[in-house]
C-alpha positions as CSV (number, residue, x, y, z in Angstrom):
1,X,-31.4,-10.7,-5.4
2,X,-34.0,-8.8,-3.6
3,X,-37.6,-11.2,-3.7
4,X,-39.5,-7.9,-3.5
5,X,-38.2,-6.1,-6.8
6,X,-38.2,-9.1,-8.6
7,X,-41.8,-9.7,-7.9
8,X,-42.6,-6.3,-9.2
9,X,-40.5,-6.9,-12.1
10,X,-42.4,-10.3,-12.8
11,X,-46.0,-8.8,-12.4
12,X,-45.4,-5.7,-14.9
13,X,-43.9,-8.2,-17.1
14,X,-46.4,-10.6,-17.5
15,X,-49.1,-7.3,-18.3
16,X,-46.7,-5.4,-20.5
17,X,-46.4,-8.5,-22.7
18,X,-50.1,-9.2,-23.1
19,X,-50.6,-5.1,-23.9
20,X,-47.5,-5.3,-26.0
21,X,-49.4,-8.4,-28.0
22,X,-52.7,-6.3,-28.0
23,X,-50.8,-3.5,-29.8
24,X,-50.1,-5.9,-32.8
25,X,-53.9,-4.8,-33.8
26,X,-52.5,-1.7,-35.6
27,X,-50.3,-3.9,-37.9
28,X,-53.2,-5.5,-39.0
29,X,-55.7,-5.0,-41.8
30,X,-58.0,-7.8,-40.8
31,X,-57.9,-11.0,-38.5
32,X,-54.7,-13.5,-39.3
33,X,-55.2,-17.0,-40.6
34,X,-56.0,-19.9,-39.6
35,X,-52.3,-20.8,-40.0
36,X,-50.7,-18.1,-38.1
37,X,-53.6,-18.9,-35.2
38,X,-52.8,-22.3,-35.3
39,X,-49.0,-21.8,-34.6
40,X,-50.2,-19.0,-31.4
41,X,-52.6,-21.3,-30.0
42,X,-49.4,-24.8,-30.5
43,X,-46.9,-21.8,-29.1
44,X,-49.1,-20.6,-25.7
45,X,-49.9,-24.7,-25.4
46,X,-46.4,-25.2,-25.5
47,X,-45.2,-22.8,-22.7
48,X,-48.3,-23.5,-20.4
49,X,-47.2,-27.4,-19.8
50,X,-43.6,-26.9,-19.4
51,X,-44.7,-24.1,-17.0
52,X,-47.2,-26.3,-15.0
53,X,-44.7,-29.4,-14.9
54,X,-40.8,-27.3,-14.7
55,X,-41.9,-24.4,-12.5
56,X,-45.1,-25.5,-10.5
57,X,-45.1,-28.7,-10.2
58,X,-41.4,-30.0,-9.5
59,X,-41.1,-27.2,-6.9
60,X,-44.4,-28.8,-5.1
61,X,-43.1,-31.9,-5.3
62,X,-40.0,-30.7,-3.8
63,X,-41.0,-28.5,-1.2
64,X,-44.0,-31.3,-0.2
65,X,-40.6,-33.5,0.5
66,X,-39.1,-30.9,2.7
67,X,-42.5,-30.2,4.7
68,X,-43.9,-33.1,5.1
69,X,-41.4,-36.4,4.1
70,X,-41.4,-38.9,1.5
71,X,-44.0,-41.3,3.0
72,X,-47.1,-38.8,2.6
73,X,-45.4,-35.8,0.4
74,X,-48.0,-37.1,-2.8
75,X,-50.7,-36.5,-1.2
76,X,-50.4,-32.4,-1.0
77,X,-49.7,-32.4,-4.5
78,X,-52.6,-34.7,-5.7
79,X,-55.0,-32.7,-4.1
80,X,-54.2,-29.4,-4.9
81,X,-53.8,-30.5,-8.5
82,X,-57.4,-32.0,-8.6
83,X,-58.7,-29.1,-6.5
84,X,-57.0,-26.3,-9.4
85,X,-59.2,-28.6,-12.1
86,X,-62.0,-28.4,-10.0
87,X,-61.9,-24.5,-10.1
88,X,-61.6,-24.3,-13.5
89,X,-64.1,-26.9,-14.1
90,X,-66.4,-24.2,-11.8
91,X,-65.4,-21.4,-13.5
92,X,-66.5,-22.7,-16.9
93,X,-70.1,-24.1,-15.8
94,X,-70.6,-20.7,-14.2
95,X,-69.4,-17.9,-15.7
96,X,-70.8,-16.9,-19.2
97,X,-67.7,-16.7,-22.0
98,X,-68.0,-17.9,-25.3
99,X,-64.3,-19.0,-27.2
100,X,-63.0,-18.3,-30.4
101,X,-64.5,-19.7,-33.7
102,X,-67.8,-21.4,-31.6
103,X,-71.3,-20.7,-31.4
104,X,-72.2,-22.6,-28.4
105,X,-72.3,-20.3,-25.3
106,X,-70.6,-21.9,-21.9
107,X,-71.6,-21.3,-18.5
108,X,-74.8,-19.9,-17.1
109,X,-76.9,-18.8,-19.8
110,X,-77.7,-15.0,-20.2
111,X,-78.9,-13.0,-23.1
112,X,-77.6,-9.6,-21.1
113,X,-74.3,-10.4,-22.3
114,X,-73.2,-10.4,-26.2
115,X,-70.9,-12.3,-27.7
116,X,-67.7,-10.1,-27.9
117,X,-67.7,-9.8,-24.0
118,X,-68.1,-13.3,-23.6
119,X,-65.3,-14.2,-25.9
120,X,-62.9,-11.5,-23.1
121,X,-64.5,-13.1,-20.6
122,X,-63.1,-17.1,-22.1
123,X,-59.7,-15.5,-22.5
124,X,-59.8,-13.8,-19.3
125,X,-60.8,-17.4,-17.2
126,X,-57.7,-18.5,-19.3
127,X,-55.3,-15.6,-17.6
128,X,-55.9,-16.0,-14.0
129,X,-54.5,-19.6,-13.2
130,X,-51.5,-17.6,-15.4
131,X,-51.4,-14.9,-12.8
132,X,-51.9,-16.9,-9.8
133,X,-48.6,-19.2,-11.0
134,X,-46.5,-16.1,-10.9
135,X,-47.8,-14.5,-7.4
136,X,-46.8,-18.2,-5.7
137,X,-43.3,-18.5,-6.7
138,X,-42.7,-14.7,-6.0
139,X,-44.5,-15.2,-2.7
140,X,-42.4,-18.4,-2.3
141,X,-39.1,-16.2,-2.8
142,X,-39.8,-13.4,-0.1
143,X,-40.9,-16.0,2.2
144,X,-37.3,-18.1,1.8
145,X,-34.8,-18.2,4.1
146,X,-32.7,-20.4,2.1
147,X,-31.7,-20.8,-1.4
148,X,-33.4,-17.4,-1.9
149,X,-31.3,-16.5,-5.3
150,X,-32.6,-19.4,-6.5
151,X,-36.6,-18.9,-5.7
152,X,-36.2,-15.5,-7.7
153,X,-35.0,-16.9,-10.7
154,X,-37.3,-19.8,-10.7
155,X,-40.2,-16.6,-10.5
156,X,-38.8,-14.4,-13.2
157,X,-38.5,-17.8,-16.0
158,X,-42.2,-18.4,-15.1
159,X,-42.7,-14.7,-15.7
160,X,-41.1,-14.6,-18.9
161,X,-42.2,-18.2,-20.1
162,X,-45.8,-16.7,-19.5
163,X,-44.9,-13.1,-20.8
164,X,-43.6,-15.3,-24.2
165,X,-47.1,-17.0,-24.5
166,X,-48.7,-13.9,-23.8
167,X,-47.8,-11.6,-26.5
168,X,-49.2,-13.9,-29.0
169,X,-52.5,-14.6,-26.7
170,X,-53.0,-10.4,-26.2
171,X,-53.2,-10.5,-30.4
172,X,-55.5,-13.4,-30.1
173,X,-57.6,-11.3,-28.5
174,X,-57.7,-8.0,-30.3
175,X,-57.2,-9.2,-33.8
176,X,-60.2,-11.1,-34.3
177,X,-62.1,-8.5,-33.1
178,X,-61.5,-6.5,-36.4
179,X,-63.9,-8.8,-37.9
180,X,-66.5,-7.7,-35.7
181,X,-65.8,-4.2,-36.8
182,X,-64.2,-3.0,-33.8
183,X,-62.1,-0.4,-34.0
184,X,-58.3,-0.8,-33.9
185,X,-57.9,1.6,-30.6
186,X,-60.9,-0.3,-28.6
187,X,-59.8,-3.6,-29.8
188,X,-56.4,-3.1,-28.3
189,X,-57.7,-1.8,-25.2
190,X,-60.1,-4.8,-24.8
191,X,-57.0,-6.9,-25.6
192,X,-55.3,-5.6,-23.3
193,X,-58.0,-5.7,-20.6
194,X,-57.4,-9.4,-20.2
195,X,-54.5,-9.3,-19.4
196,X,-55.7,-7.3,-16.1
197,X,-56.6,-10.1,-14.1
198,X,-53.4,-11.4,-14.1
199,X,-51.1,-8.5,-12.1
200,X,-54.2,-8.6,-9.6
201,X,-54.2,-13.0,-8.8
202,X,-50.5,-12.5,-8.6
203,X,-50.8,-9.8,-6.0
204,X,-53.1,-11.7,-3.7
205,X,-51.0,-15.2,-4.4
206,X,-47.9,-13.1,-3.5
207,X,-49.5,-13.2,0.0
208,X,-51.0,-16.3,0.4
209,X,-47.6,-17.7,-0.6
210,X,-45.5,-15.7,1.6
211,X,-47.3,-16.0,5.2
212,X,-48.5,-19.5,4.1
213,X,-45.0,-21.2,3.3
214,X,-46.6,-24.8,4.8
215,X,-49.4,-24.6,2.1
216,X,-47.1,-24.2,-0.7
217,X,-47.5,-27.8,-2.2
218,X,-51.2,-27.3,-2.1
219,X,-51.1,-24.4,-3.7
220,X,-48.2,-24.8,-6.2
221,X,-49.8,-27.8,-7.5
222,X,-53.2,-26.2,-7.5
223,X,-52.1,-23.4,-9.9
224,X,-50.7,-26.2,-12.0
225,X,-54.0,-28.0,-12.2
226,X,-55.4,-25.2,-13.1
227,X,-52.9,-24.2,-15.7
228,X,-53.2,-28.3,-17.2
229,X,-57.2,-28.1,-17.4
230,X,-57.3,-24.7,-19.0
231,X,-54.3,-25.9,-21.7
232,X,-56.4,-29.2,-22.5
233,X,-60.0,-27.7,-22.6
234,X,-59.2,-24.9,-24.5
235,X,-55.8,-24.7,-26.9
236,X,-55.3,-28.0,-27.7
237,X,-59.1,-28.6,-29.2
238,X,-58.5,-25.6,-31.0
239,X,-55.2,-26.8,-32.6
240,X,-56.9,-30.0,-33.8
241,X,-60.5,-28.5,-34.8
242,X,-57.8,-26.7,-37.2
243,X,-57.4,-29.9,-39.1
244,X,-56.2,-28.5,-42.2
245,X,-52.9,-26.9,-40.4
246,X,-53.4,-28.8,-37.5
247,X,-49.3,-30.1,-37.4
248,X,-47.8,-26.2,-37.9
249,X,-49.9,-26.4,-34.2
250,X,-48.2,-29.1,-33.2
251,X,-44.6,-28.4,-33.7
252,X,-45.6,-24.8,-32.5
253,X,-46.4,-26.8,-29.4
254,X,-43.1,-28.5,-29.9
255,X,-41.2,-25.5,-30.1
256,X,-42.8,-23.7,-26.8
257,X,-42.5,-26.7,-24.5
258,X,-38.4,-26.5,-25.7
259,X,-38.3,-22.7,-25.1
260,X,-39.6,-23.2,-21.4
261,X,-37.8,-26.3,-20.6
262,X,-34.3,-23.9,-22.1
263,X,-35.5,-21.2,-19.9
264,X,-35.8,-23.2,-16.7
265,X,-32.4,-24.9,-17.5
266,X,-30.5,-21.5,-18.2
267,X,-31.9,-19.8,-15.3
């Protein structure tokens, strides 16, 4: 396999899904219910542990072994897992984003910025750990010199277990936004704006991965931290504060964390 097509494959995949999922706006007469957003929110929950534990975190365990030997090979891992929740944790104190179905404004406060953008701007802090999990194990495969069959495939069932959770998450986004009375063609576009940020965090991981091949623990496990903090602070609240159809979220999780686990199996 050549590491180079396959990242390229793996980045327009991950976009094309979340546009794809923004497109579902023209199906739609109005926002879906809570049911159906419980089961997207369970599904993308799902995917985004297996993702952090099968395809981040086991290689960074791994790879710590090889670099730097059993005795001290945690260590790497901790910290770029703490340091990936610390990010986050930034990113939510400073920029402005408001999520789905609250009132309460995060981040610095601003009155220059409405609502709608700061509900893009929650889903687009949620896409970038997505993108920057993609760009290190495509950046992991070019810089291989061993096993390098293998390092592709592990890139492209991240990219697909992310492109999954994406189509549902690019309908999250435009969907609701028919309730604001946006229309169908600027809701899709906005939808599928999101989805932007992730193509461009691969591209730059792509590089820190390849010419930094001794960092890769640190920065494996940091996307995974990232991924884990974003999955707990956002989704799973919101399958809970869904009390009513709060278990059709919960197998929905269910089912995702099995669809990942099948992918990294099979592949």
């Amino acid at each position: 396999m050549n590491p180079i097509i396959i990242s390229v494959i793996c980045l327009c995949v991950i976009f094309l899904a979340t546009t794809l999922g923004s497109s579902l706006v023209f199906f739609f007469k109005k926002s879906y219910s809570e049911r159906t957003g419980s089961i997207v929110v369970g599904l993308a929950s799902g995917i985004m542990i297996a993702t952090s534990f099968f395809g981040l975190l086991l290689p960074a365990i791994e790879e710590s072994k090889n670099l730097y030997g059993e005795k001290i090979s945690v260590l790497p891992v901790v910290c770029g897992f703490l340091l990936g929740g610390i990010l986050l944790y930034l990113l939510d104190k400073i920029v402005p984003h408001l999520h789905k179905d609250s009132d309460v404004a995060e981040g610095i406060k601003t009155d220059k910025i409405n609502a709608r953008v700061k509900f893009i701007l929650a889903v687009t802090i949620h896409n970038i750990p997505e993108g920057i999990s993609v760009g290190l194990l495509c950046g992991y495969a070019i810089g291989a010199t061993t096993n390098i069959d293998t390092a592709c495939l592990g890139a492209l069932s991240l990219a697909i277990g992310i492109a999954i959770q994406n189509l549902p998450e690019g309908s999250a986004v435009s969907i609701p936004l028919l309730e604001d009375g946006v229309s169908k063609p600027k809701a899709f576009l906005l939808g599928a704006f999101t989805g932007v940020v992730e193509p461009i965090f691969a591209f730059f991981a792509i590089f820190l991965a390849a010419f930094l091949q001794e960092s890769l623990p640190y920065l494996l496990s940091f996307a995974a931290g990232a991924m884990i903090y974003v999955t707990i602070d956002e989704l799973v609240p919101e399958i809970k504060n869904k009390s009513q159809h709060s278990h059709f979220g919960l197998w929905s999780f269910m089912i995702g964390f099995v669809i990942m686990t099948c992918l990294e199996m099979l592949l």
